[in-house]
C-alpha positions in Angstrom: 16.9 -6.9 0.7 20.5 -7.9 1.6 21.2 -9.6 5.2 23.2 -7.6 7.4 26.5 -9.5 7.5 26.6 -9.2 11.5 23.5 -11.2 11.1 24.8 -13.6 8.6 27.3 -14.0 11.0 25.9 -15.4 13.6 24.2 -17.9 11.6 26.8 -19.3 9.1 28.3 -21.9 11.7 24.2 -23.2 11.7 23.8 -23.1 8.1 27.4 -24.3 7.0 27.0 -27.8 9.5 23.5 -28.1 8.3 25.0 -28.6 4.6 27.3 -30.9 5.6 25.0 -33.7 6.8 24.1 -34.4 3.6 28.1 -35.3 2.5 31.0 -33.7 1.9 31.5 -30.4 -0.4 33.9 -28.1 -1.1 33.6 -24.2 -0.2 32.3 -22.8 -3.7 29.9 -26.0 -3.8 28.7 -25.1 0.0 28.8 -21.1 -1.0 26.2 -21.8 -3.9 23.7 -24.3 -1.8 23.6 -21.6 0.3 22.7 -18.9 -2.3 20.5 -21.6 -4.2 18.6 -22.9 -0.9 17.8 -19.1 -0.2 16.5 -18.4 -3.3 19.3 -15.8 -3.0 18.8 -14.0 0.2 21.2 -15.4 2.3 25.1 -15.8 0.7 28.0 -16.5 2.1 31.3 -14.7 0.3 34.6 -16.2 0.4 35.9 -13.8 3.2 33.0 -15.0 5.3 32.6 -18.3 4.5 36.5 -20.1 5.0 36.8 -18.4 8.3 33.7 -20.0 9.6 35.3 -23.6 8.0 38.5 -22.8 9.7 37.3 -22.2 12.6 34.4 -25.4 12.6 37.6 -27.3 11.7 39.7 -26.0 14.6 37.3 -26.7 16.9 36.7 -30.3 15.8 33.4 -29.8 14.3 34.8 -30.1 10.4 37.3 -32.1 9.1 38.8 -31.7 5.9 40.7 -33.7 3.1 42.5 -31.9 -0.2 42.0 -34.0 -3.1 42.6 -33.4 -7.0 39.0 -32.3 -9.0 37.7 -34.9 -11.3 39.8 -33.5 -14.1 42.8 -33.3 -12.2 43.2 -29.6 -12.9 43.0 -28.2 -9.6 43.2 -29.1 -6.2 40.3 -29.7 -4.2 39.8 -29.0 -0.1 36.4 -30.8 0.8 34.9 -30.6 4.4 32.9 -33.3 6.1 30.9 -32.9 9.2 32.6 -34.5 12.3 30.5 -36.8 15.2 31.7 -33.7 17.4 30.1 -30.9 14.9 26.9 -33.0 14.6 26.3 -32.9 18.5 27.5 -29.0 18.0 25.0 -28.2 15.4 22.2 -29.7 17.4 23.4 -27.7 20.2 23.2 -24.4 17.9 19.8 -25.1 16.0 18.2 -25.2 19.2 19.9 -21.9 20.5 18.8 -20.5 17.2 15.0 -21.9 17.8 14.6 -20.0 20.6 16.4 -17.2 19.7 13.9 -16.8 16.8 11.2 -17.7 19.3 11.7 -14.8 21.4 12.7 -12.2 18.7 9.3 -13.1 17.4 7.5 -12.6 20.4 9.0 -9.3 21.0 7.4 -8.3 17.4 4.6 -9.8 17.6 4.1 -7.2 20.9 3.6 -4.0 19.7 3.7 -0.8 22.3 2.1 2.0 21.3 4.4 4.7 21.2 4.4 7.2 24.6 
């Protein structure tokens, strides 16, 4: 089953910083972790996916540098997380914790119908 891109959404900032504490990419290389990591389930398209660089990169949170790929064929943009974006993903992981927390509490709690 697909996730609801409103959904997606509100996660891709999480999931996009996440990837980029391991190094640098580019956005097809962060596109396919993402698909790869989720064994599918969770994929970012391109429509979704530079917007939410963009903006991390507006904001401070990504920087980026546009370099020539390793056959010099094409150019390159890769993104690197900033010291800003790492205190901001901390910041969101946790909002997403408990998020998640309470979602799951409300489920767990089942009201018989009346």
């Amino acid at each position: 089953m697909a996730i609801r891109d409103s959904m997606k959404k509100g996660t891709a900032e999480l999931v996009v910083l996440h990837l980029l504490r391991t190094g640098r990419k580019y956005g097809y290389q962060i596109a396919q972790e993402i698909a790869a990591r989720s064994n599918g389930l969770f994929t970012l398209q391109e429509g979704s996916l530079y917007p939410t660089l963009y903006r991390l990169e507006k904001n401070g949170y990504v920087a980026s540098k546009t370099e020539f790929s390793p056959n010099q064929q094409r150019i390159r943009k890769y993104y690197s997380i900033t010291e800003a974006g790492k205190a901001y993903f901390l910041e969101i992981r946790e909002e997403y914790r408990q998020i998640s927390e309470g979602i799951e509490k409300i489920l767990q709690n089942d009201v018989p119908n009346t």
